[in-house]
C-alpha angles and dihedrals in degrees: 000000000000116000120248130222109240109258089054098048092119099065122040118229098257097052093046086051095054095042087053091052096043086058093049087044087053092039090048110051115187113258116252081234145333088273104050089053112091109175090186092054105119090196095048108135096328095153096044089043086064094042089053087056091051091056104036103124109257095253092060084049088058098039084062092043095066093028092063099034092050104034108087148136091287096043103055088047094043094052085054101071100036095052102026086067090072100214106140114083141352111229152144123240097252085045088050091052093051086043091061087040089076083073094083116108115213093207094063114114094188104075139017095201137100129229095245086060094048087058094045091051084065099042097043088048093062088044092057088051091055099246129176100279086239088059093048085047085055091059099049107046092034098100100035088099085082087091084096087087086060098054075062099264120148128244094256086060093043107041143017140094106305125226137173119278124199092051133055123302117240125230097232085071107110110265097004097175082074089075095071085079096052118106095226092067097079088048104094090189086057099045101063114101095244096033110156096359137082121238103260094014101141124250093252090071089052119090104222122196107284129269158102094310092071099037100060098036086060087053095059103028085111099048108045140061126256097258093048089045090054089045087053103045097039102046101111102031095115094167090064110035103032093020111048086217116134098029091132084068096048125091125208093272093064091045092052086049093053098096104052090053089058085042093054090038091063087059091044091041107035107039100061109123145138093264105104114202111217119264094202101050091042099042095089093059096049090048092056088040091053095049091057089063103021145046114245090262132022133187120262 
């Protein structure tokens, strides 16, 4: 059993991670076609949007809660360098992979499946769809970045919707009214749209909340290609991709990566089941899949 900070003692990681991504999943609907999703849209689900927020269970409410009051400027550069300096453990992907597996908590009654086989349900389903092998290795490492729990960091640092830090928070970010707790608001310099960034400037230059997204992303920058990279580190940017909010900060390379980031996210979003694939007869595939792009351990 992992252990839990204090205040979250009631709810175990990995519930609180399926609940969040039941509620992304609900909040998210999976567009009718291509052509019918505009991300740019201001008027895009606004009334659902709000609805999701009513009904969201009272421990994603209160995931958000701390998320939002806790993630500023300081944090996310703070966790940086804490974590960017990849001095916690030595290990392969597919170790990696066993190692997230120990978040599973025995006592949930929601799911019967491990983390390892949530990650193998993406990456098989674009498998299934004959996509490019770097794109299948995406799905399947994209969410082993949630090793941070078990560094002993709470949900709220882990998970979650991203958004940028260092300039002000848009209201199309789920549960807004969070960020009046959040230290950064009394800070003017920090609430302008562009605060501490330049128009254009390039989301790489942007510090966005902390979480998985970026951890793992670091830790294959120099494995994957672009496209994959950008599928790994904005995948949970819903502001951005499923928003159209932030565009001011983007340059044309982000734009022109858009849309593999809403291609991977229907993969991440839409394959979750109860169906588990089977680690042990697929783990010969994925070994040989993984040495193509990594070396046999990485930092971490």
């Amino acid at each position: 059993m992992v252990k839990l900070p204090d205040d979250e003692k009631s709810h175990s990681d990995h519930e609180v991670m399926d609940q969040w991504e039941d509620f992304v999943k609900e909040r998210y609907p999976k567009p009718h076609s291509e052509e019918a999703f505009n991300p740019t849209d201001p008027n895009k689900q606004k009334e659902a949007f709000r609805d999701y927020e009513q009904n969201a269970r009272p421990s994603v409410r209160e995931f958000y809660r701390q998320n939002h009051t806790h993630q500023t400027y300081d944090f996310v550069r703070e966790k940086k360098k804490q974590y960017l300096s990849f001095s916690q453990k030595e290990m392969g992907i597919w170790e990696a992979a066993e190692f997230l597996n120990t978040l599973v908590d025995d006592s949930d009654p929601d799911t019967n499946l491990s983390q390892l086989q949530h990650l193998l349900q993406t990456s098989e389903a674009i498998r299934r769809d004959d996509r490019p092998r770097w794109m299948i290795l995406t799905g399947f490492i994209h969410d082993l970045g949630k090793v941070l729990c078990l560094y002993g960091e709470p949900q709220w640092a882990v998970v979650g919707d991203t958004f940028p830090v260092g300039c002000a928070f848009s209201d199309r970010i789920v549960f807004p009214e969070f960020f009046a707790a959040n230290p950064d608001m009394a800070q003017a310099e920090l609430q302008t749209p562009l605060g501490v960034y330049k128009e254009g400037c390039g989301l790489d230059a942007v510090h966005l909340s902390w979480g998985h997204d970026e951890y793992v992303y670091q830790i294959a920058k120099p494995y994957l290609p672009a496209e994959g990279l950008y599928m790994l580190r904005y995948h949970s940017f819903y502001p951005w991709h499923r928003e159209g909010q932030y565009d001011y900060l983007c340059n044309q390379t982000d734009r022109s990566m858009l849309k593999w980031v809403l291609d991977f996210n229907q993969y991440d979003l839409y394959t979750k089941s109860h169906e588990a694939p089977d680690p042990v007869a697929l783990k010969p595939f994925y070994e040989d899949l993984i040495a193509e792009f990594f070396p046999a351990t990485l930092k971490w």
